[in-house]
N, C-alpha and C positions, 0 to 999 in steps of 0.2 A: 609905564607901559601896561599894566596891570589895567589901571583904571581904563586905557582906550581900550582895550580886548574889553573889556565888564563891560562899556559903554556900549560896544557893536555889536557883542552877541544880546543884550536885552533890545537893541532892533531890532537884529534878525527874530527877537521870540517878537515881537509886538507887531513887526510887518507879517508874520504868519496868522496872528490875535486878527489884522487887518485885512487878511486874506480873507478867513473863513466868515467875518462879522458882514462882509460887505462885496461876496462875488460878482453883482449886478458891475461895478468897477473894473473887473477885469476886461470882459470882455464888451463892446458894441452892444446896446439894445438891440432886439430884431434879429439875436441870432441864432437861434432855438424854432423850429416850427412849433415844438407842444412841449408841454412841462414832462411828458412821460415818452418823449424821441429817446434811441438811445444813446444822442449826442449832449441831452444833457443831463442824463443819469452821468453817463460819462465824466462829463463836466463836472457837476456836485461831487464824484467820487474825488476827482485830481485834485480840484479845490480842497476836501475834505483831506488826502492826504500830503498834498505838500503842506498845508496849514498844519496840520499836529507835527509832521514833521518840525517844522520850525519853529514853533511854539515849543516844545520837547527840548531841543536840540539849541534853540537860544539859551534856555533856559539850564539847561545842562551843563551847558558852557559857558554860561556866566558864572554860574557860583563855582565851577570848579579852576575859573582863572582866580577868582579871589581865592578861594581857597586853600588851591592848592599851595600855595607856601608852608601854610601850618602845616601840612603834612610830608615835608621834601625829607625828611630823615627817616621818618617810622612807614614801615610798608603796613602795619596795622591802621596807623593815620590815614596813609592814603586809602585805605580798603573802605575807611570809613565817607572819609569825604567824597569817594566816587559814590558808594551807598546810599548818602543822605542828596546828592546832586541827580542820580539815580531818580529817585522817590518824588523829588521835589521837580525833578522833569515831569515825569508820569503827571502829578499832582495837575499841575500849571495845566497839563494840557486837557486832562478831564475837567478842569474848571471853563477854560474857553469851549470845550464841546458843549457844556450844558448853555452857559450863554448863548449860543448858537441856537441850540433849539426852544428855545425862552422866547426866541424872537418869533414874529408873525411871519408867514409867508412874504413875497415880495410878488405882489401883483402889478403885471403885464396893463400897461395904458392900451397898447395896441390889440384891434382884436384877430388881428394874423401870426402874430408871432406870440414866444412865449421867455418868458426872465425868468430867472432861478431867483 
């Protein structure tokens, strides 16, 4: 049981990883009039935070389904292992931020509309 929870929360972080790497996916080309509307500031922000969200929050939760066994006796253990699953959230998810912006803009084919 252990292993399926590890297995589904490191999607849940990787589908978030896939979120932010590649919003053009989400939604239809052509559906943005201009890169600076405030439907797709919008857009980049919600993108931007369900994606940490879930990247965070997989990742969270996968080391502390493994983990948490070592810790089921000692309430010092667990302090620890939330700590280090803590950290290693945060971590994960400023590592896909910076990816993200590593990346080149995503230029619009069309010249009416505009893509994130």
């Amino acid at each position: 049981m252990v292993i399926l929870q590890t297995l589904l929360f490191v999607g849940f972080a990787l589908l978030g990883r896939w979120f932010q790497l590649h919003p053009e996916k989400v939604f239809p080309q052509g559906w943005f009039t201009s890169e600076n509307s405030f439907s797709a500031r919008l857009f980049r922000a919600e993108i931007t935070a369900i994606g940490v969200f879930a990247v965070f929050g997989g990742t969270y939760s996968a080391l502390f389904a493994a983990l948490r066994s070592v810790a089921s006796r000692s309430e010092v253990l667990y302090g620890v292992v939330v700590c280090i699953c803590f950290i290693s959230g945060i971590a994960a998810a400023a590592l896909v931020r910076r990816e993200v912006k590593a990346q080149p803009r995503h230029k619009s084919e069309s010249p009416y509309v505009w893509w994130p």
